[in-house]
N, C-alpha and C positions, 0 to 999 in steps of 0.2 A: 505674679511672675511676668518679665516681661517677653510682649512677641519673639525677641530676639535674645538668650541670655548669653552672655560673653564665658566661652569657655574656658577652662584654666586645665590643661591636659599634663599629669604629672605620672612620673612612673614609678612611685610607692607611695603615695598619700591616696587614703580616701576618708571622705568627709562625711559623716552621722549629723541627723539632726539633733537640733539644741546640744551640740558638742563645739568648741572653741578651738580654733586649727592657726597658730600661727604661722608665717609666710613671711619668707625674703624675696621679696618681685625684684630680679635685673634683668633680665632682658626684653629688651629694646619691644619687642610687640606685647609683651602684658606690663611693661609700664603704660603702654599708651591705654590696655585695656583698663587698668586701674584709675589712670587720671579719666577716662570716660564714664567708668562707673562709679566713681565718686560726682562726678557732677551730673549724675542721671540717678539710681534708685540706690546705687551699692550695692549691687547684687553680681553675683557670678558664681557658676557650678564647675564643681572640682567633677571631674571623670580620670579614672585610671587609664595608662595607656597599654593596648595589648602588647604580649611579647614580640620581641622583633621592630619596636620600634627606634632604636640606637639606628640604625640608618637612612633613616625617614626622619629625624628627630625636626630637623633645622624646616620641616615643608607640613603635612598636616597627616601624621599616621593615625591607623586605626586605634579606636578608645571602645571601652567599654559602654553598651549604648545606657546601664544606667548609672546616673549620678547624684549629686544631691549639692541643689542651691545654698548659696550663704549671703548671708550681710555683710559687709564691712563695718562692724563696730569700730576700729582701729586703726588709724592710718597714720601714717609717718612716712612723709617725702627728704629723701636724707640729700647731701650735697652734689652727692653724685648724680642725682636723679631714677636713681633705685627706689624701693618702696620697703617699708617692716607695713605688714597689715596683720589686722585677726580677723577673722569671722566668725561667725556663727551661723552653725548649720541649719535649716531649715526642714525644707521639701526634698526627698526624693525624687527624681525626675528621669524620666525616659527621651532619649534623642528621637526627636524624629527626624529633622533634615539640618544640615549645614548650611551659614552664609558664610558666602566666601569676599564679601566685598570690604572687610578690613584685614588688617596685617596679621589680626587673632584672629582666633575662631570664636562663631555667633552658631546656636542652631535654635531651633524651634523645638521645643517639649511642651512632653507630656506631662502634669505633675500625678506623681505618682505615691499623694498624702495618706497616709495611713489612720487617723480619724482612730478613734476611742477604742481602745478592744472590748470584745462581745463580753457581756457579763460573766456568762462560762470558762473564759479564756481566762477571767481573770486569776481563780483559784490555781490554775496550773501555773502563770505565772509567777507567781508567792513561790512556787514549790520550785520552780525554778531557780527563782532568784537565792532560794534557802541554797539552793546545789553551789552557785554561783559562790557564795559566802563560805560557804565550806570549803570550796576547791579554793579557793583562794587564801584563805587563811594561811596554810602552811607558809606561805611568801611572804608575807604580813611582818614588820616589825613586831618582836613579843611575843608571836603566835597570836596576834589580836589583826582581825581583819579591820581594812581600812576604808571599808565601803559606809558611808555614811545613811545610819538608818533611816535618816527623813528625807533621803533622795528619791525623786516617785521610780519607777522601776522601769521606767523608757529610758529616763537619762542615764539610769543607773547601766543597763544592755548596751546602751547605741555608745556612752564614755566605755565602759569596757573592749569594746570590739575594734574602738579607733584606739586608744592606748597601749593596751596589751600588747605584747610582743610577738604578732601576727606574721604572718608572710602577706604581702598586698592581695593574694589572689584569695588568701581565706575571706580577710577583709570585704576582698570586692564580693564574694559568696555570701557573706553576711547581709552586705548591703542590700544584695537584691532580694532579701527572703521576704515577702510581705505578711508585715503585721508583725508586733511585739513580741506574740508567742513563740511565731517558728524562726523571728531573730533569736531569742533566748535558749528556747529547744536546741539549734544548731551549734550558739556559740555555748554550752554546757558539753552538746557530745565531741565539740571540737577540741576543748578542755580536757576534758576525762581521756581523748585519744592521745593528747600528748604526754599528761601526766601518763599512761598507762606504757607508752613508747620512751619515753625518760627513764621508767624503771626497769622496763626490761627490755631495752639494746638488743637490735637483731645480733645475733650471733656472727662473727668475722666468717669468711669462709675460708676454710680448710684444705689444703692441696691435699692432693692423694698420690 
């Protein structure tokens, strides 16, 4: 990762590793940060921005200090001078400081790689991943879940957690969990909490 990673500060995207996040880049300071990272490594971390940032938007409001690097596998510079990109997620990563000497934001991280889980972890994750397949089923075209059995079970968490039909703050809650398990653990009881709030509807309230 490089000293310096080019930020990309959005306020309902957050990016999973080895998950594929496409991008409409138009404004004027992350076009410039794109044609820079393409002609330097292709790298730049998506971080969520905190609430309240609608009037800070246009200068540099507070983000979530974790995020997670991507590649640009994909790039298309369109007529306008806009950008279609894709990446690919990588590393998680911690902010430590901001530069402020381009038009975008640069900061220096921490990488914040998650590396193999512990042999113990891994049985729970299986059991995990079984919940995962079952809560999900019912949505399934057919009643047949559409999670693909030879996908190893990182890709399988970290795609669930950016696709699903999240609020960004669960997302960003997911993002920070370290390690495979307690991503999975989280997003199964965050799962079962909604199924369990879908079926039974807080009660209206009642004048008297």
């Amino acid at each position: 990762m490089s000293d310096l990673l080019p930020l990309f500060p959005l306020p309902n995207v957050v990016l999973f590793p080895n998950v594929f996040l496409p991008l409409h880049v138009f404004e004027p300071r992350y076009r410039e940060m794109v044609a820079d990272a393409v002609a330097s490594d292709r790298m730049i971390g998506i971080v969520l921005l905190q609430p309240g940032w609608e009037d800070e938007y246009d200068g540099r409001p507070p983000v979530y200090s974790v995020g997670c690097s991507g590649v640009i596998t994909h790039v298309e510079r369109l007529d306008d001078g806009c950008y279609n990109i894709v990446l690919r997620g990588l590393d998680r990563f911690q902010v430590v400081a901001e530069d402020h000497d381009k038009s975008y934001r640069r900061a220096v991280v921490q990488s914040l790689a998650e590396g193999e889980p512990a042999p113990d972890d891994r049985a729970i994750i299986l059991h995990q991943r079984a919940k995962l397949e079952a809560l999900l089923a019912p949505i399934a075209d057919g009643g047949e879940p559409k999670i693909p059995s030879a996908m190893p079970d990182e890709d399988l968490v970290n795609a669930l957690a950016q696709y699903l039909d999240l609020e960004p703050l669960e997302k960003q809650a997911l993002l920070e969990r370290h390690g495979l398990r307690a991503r999975a653990e989280a997003l199964v009881e965050l799962l079962e909490m909604k199924i369990m709030m879908a079926r039974n509807p807080w009660a209206p309230n009642v004048s008297h």
